[in-house]
C-alpha positions as CSV (number, residue, x, y, z in Angstrom):
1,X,2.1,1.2,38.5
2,X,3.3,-0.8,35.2
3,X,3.8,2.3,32.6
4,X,5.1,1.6,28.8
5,X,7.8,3.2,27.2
6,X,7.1,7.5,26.4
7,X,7.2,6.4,22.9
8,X,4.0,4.3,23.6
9,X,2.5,7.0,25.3
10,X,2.5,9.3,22.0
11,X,0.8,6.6,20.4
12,X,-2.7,8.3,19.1
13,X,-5.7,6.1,17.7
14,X,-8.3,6.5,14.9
15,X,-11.4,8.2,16.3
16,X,-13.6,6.5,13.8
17,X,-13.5,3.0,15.6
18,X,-14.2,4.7,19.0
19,X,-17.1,5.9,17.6
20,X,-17.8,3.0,15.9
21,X,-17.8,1.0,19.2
22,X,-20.0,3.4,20.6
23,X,-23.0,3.4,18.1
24,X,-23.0,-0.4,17.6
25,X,-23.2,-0.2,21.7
26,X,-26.2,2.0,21.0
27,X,-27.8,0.0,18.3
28,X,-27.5,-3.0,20.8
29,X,-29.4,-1.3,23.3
30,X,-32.1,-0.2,20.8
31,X,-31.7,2.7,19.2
32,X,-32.1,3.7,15.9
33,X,-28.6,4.3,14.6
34,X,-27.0,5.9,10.9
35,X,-23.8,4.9,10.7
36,X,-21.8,7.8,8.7
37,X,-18.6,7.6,10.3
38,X,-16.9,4.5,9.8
39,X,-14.6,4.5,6.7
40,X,-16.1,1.7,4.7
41,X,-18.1,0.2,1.7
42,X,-21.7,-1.1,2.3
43,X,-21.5,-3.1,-0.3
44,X,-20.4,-6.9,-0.3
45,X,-16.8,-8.3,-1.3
46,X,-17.8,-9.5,-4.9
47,X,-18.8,-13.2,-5.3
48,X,-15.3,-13.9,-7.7
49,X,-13.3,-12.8,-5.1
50,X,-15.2,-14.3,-2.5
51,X,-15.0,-17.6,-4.2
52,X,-11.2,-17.5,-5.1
53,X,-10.8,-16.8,-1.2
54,X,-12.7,-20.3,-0.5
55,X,-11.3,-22.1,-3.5
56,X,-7.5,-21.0,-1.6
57,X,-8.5,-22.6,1.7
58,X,-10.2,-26.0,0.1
59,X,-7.3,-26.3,-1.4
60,X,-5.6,-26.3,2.0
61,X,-3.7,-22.5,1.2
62,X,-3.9,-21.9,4.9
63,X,0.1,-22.1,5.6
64,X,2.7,-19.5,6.2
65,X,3.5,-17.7,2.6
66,X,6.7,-15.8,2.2
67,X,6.9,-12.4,4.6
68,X,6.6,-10.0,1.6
69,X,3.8,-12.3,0.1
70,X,3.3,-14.9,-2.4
71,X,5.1,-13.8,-5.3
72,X,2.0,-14.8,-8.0
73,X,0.3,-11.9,-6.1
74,X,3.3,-9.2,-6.0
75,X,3.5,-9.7,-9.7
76,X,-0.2,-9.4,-9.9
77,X,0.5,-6.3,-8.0
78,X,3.7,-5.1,-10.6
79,X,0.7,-5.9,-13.2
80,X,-1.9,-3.8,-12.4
81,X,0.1,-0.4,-11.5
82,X,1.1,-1.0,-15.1
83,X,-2.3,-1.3,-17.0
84,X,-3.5,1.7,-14.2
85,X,-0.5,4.1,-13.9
86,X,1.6,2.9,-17.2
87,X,4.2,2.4,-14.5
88,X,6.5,-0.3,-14.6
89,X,7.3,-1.7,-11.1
90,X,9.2,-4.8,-9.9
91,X,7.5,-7.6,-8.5
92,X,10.5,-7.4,-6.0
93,X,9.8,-4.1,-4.6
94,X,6.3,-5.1,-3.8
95,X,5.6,-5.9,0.4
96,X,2.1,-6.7,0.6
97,X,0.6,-6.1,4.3
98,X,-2.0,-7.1,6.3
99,X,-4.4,-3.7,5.5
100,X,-2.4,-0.7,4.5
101,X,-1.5,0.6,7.4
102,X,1.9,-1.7,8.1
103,X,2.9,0.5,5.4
104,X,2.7,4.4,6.6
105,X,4.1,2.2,10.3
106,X,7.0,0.7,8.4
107,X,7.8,3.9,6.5
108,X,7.9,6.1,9.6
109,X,9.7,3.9,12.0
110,X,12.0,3.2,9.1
111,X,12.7,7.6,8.6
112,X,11.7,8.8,11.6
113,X,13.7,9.3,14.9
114,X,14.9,12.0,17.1
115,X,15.7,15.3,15.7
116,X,14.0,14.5,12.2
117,X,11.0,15.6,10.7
118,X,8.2,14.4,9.1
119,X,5.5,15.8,6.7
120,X,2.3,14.8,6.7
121,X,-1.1,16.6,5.8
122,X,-3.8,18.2,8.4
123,X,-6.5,17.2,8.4
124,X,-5.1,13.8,7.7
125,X,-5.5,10.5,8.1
126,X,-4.5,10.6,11.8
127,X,-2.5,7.2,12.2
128,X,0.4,9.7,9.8
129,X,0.3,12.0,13.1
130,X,0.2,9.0,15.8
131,X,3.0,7.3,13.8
132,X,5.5,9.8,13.3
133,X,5.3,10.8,17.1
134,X,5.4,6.9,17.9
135,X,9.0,7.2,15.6
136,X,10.9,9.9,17.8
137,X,10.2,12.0,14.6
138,X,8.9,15.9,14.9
139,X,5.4,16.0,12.8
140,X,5.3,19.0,10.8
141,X,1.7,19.4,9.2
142,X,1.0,20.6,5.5
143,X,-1.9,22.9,5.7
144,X,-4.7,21.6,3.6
145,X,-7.5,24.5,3.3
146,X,-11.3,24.7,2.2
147,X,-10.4,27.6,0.1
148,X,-7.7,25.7,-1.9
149,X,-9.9,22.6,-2.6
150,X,-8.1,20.8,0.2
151,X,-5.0,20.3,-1.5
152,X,-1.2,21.1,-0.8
153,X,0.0,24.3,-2.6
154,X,3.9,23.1,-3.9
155,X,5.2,25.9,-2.9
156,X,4.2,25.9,0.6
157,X,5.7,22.1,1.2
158,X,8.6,23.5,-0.4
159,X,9.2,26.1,1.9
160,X,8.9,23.8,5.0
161,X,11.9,21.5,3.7
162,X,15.1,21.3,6.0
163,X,17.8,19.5,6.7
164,X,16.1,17.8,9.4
165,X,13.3,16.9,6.7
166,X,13.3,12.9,6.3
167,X,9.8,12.0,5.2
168,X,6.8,13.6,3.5
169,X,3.5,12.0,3.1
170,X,0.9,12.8,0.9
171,X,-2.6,11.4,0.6
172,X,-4.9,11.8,-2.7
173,X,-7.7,11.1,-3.0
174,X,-7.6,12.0,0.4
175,X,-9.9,11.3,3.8
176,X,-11.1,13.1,5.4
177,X,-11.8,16.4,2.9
178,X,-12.2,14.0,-0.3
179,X,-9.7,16.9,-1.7
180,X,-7.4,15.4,-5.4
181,X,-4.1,16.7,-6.4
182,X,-3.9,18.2,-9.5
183,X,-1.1,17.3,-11.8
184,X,0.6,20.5,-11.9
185,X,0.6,20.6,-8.3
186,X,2.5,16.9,-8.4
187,X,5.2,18.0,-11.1
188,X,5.5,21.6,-9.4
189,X,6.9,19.4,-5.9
190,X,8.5,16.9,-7.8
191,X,10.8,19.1,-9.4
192,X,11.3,21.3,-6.0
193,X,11.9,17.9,-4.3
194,X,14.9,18.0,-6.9
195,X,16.9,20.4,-4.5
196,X,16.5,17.6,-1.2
197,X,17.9,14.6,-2.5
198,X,17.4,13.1,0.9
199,X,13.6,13.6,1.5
200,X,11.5,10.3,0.9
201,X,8.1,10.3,0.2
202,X,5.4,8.3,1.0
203,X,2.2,8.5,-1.4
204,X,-1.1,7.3,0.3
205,X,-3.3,6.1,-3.0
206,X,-5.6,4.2,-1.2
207,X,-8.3,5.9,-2.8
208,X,-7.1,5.9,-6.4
209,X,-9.8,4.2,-8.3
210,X,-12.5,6.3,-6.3
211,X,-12.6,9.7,-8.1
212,X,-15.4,12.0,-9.9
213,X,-16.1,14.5,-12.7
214,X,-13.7,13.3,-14.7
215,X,-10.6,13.7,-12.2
216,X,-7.3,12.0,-13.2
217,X,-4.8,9.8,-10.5
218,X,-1.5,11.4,-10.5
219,X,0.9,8.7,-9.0
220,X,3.9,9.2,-8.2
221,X,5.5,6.5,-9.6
222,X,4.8,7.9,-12.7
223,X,8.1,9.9,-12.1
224,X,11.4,7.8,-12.2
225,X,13.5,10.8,-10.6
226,X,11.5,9.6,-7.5
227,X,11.4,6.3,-7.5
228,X,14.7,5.4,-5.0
229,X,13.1,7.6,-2.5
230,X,9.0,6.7,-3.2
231,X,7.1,4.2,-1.2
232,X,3.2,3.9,-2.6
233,X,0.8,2.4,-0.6
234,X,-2.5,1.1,-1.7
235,X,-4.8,-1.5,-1.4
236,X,-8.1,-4.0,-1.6
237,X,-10.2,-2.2,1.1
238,X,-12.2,0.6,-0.3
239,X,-11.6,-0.1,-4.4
240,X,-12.8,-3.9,-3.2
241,X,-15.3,-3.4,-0.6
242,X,-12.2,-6.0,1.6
243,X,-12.0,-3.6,4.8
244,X,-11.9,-7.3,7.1
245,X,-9.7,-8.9,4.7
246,X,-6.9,-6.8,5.9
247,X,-4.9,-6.9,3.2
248,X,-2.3,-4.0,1.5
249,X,0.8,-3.2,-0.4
250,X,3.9,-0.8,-0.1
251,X,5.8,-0.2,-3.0
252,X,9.0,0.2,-1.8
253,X,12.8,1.9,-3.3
254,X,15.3,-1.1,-3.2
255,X,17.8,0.8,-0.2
256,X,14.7,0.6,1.8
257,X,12.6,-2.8,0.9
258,X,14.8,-5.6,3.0
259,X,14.6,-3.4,5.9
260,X,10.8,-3.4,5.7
261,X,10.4,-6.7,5.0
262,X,12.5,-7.7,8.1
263,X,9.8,-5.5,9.9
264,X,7.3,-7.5,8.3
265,X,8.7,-10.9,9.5
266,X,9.2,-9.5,13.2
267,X,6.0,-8.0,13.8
268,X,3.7,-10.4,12.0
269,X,5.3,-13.1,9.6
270,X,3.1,-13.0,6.9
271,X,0.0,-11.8,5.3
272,X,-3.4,-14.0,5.6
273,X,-2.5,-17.2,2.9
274,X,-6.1,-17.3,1.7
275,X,-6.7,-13.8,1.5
276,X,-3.8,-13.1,-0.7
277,X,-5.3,-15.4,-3.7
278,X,-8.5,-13.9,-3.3
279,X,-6.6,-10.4,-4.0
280,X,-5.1,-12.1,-7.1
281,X,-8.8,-12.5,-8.6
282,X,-9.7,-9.1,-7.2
283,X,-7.1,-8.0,-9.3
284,X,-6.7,-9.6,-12.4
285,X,-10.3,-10.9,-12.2
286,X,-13.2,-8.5,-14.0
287,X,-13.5,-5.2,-12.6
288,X,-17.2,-4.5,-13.2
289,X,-18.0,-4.2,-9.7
290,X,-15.8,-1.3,-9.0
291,X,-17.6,0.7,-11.6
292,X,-20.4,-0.2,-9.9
293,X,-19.3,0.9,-6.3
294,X,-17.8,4.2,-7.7
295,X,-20.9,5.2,-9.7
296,X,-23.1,4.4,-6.7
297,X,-20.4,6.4,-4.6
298,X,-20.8,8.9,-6.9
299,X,-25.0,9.5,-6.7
300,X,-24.5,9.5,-2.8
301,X,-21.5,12.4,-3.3
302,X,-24.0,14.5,-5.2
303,X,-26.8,13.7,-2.6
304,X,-25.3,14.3,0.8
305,X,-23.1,17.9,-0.6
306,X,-27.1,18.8,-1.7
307,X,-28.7,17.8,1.8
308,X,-25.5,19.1,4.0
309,X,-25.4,22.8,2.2
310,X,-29.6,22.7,2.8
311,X,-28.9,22.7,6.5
312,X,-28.9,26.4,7.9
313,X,-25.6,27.0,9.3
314,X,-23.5,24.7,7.3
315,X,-21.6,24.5,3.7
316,X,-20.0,21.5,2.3
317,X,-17.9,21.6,-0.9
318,X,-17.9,18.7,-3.3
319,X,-15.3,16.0,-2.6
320,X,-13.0,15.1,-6.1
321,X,-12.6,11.7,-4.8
322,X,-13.0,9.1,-1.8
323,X,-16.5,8.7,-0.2
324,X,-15.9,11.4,2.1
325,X,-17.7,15.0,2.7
326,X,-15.8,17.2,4.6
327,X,-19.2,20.0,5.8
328,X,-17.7,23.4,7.4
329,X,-19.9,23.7,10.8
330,X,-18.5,27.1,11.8
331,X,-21.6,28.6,11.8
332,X,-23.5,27.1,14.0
333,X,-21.6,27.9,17.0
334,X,-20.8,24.5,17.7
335,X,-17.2,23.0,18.3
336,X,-16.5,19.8,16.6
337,X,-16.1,17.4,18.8
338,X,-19.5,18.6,20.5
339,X,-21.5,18.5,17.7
340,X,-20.2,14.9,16.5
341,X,-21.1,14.2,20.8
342,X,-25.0,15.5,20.3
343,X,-25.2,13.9,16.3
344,X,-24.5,10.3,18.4
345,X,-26.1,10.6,21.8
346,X,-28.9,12.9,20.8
347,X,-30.1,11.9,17.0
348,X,-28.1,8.8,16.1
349,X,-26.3,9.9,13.9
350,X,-22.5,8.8,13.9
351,X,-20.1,11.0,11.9
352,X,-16.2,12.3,12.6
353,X,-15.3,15.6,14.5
354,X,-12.8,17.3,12.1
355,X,-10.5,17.7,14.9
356,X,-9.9,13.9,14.8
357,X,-7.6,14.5,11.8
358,X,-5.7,17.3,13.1
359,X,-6.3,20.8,14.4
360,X,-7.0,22.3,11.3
361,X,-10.0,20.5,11.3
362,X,-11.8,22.2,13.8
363,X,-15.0,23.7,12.3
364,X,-15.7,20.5,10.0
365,X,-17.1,17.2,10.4
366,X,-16.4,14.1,8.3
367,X,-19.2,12.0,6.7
368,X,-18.6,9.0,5.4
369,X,-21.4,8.5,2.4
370,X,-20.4,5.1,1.9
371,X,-23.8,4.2,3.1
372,X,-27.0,3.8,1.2
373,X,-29.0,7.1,0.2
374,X,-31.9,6.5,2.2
375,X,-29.5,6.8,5.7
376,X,-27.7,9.4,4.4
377,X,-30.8,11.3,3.6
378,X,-32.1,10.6,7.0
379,X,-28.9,10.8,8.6
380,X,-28.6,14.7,7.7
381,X,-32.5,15.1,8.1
382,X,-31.4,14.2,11.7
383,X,-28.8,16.5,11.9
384,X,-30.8,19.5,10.4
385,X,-33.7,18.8,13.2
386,X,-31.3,18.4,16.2
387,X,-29.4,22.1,14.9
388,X,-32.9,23.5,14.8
389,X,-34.1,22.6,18.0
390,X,-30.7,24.0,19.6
């Protein structure tokens, strides 16, 4: 029997594309289907970008580019962290990716190895988990709670810190719980993180253009006593509705940028040519249809927290950010990865166990409301018939 390395074997996966498989397999075979797990926007790639992606490859723009990406779209990158964040960043530092995820990979098999540990929230995003286990690295989880908004408390982190302590990652607006970090909770770490010169952190602002109620972005590049120890990732997918594009960034500290870039050219060469023009017109083209998805993200937030806390046995606070709910299940006696099981194979209805993004997510499920209000209506009606009838 042909067995892979043990590092391979404490490779994880992303439970959302299992179930994905699974309720398109369904919808093949007939059934009527809601689609409330998968992590992304129903709405279309918008037309400018769409076109400058076409325009690249008429123009025959299909060749290799440089491994870190063409540099008209790193300093398109450098541009628009400075009109968002006010921060100034060098075009040079920028490694754009094929999809974001190259970036928390690169990070962790660039800090990670054995007898180091890693950071990382729970519940999470769990490729941090799989990756930092795929690194050698010991994953130490920062306990996010429904009680605390889903956010870190500073002091907590703080007091997890060793010598052993290479990486933290942090994730706001953050899947699964939707939860935002304040900026008192930013500054209150930043200036502990004072005391570990050594620790690097890695800021997940994938989300950072999808918030609500007037919440702010903190980034962490907004604070230079960071910056040769902060890599930022972000991206097209969600702010651009380009999940299939598969494109991303890392903002990386110089000490650390050639090393990923020489990941970058020995794992994939380059990022998709064409692709990376159309993320020049994304962004320095108009931004209208970002408003647009956001504000429509916004009427869905409000309508799914109503419909999940109307549903006996289950409560559901209101997400600051991402287009994520995050509804406590507890009460209804049923385990998570059960209940997400029945919602599928019983009322069509595909959402997340909590326990897919750590253990601390047992007793919650993850809906994704990017979807249009009519399934997401019908999706919890579903899921309110199916509890009664247990």
């Amino acid at each position: 029997m042909v067995r892979p390395t043990s590092a391979a074997e404490n490779l994880g996966t992303e439970t959302a594309f299992e179930v994905l498989a699974r309720a398109n397999k369904l919808a093949a075979e007939g059934r009527s289907i809601i689609n409330l797990g998968i992590g992304q926007p129903d709405f279309s790639t918008p037309d400018n970008i769409v076109s400058a992606g076409e325009r690249a490859l008429a123009e025959g723009r299909h060749g290799y580019t440089p491994g870190a990406g063409i540099p008209e779209l790193r300093e398109a990158v450098a541009r628009d962290l400075e009109r968002r964040h006010g921060a100034s960043v060098d075009a040079g530092s920028v490694l754009v990716t094929p999809g974001a995820k190259p970036v928390m990979f690169f990070a962790a098999l660039l800090m990670g190895e054995p007898g180091v540990e890693i950071m990382y929230p729970n519940p999470g995003f769990p490729i941090y988990e799989s990756v930092i286990r795929f690194s050698g690295a010991t994953p130490v989880p920062i306990e996010l709670h429904e009680a605390s908004g889903f956010t870190f408390d500073p002091d907590q982190v703080l007091s997890q810190i060793n010598e052993r302590t290479r990486l933290i990652i942090l994730n706001s607006p953050a899947n699964p719980t939707g939860g935002v970090y304040t900026r008192d909770q930013v500054e209150r770490l930043v200036a502990g993180l004072e005391q570990w010169p050594n620790v690097v952190v890695l800021s997940d602002e994938i989300y950072s253009r999808i918030l609500y109620d007037g919440r702010e972005h903190v980034s962490w590049l907004n604070y230079p006593q960071l910056r040769d120890r902060l890599i930022v990732l972000d991206g097209w997918s969600k702010t651009y509705a380009m999940t299939g594009w598969r494109l991303g960034y890392g903002v990386f500290p110089p000490d650390l940028f050639p090393y990923a870039e020489r990941l970058a050219i020995n794992s994939y060469s380059c990022p998709n040519a064409a692709t990376q023009y159309a993320a020049i017109e994304a962004l320095d083209g108009p931004q209208e249809a970002v408003d647009i998805m956001t504000t429509a993200f916004d009427e869905r937030r409000v309508a799914i927290v109503r419909e999940l806390n109307d549903v006996p046995g289950v409560s559901c606070v209101n997400p600051g950010g991402a287009f994520y709910a995050f509804p406590n299940i507890s009460e209804t006696g049923i385990d998570a990865r059960t209940l997400q099981h029945r919602l599928l194979e019983e009322a069509g209805v595909a959402v997340i166990a909590g326990t897919s993004f750590g253990h601390l997510g047992e007793g919650y499920l993850r809906f994704s409301y990017a979807a249009s209000l009519e399934e997401i209506i019908e999706g919890v009606d579903r899921m309110r018939t199916l509890l009664a009838n247990s």
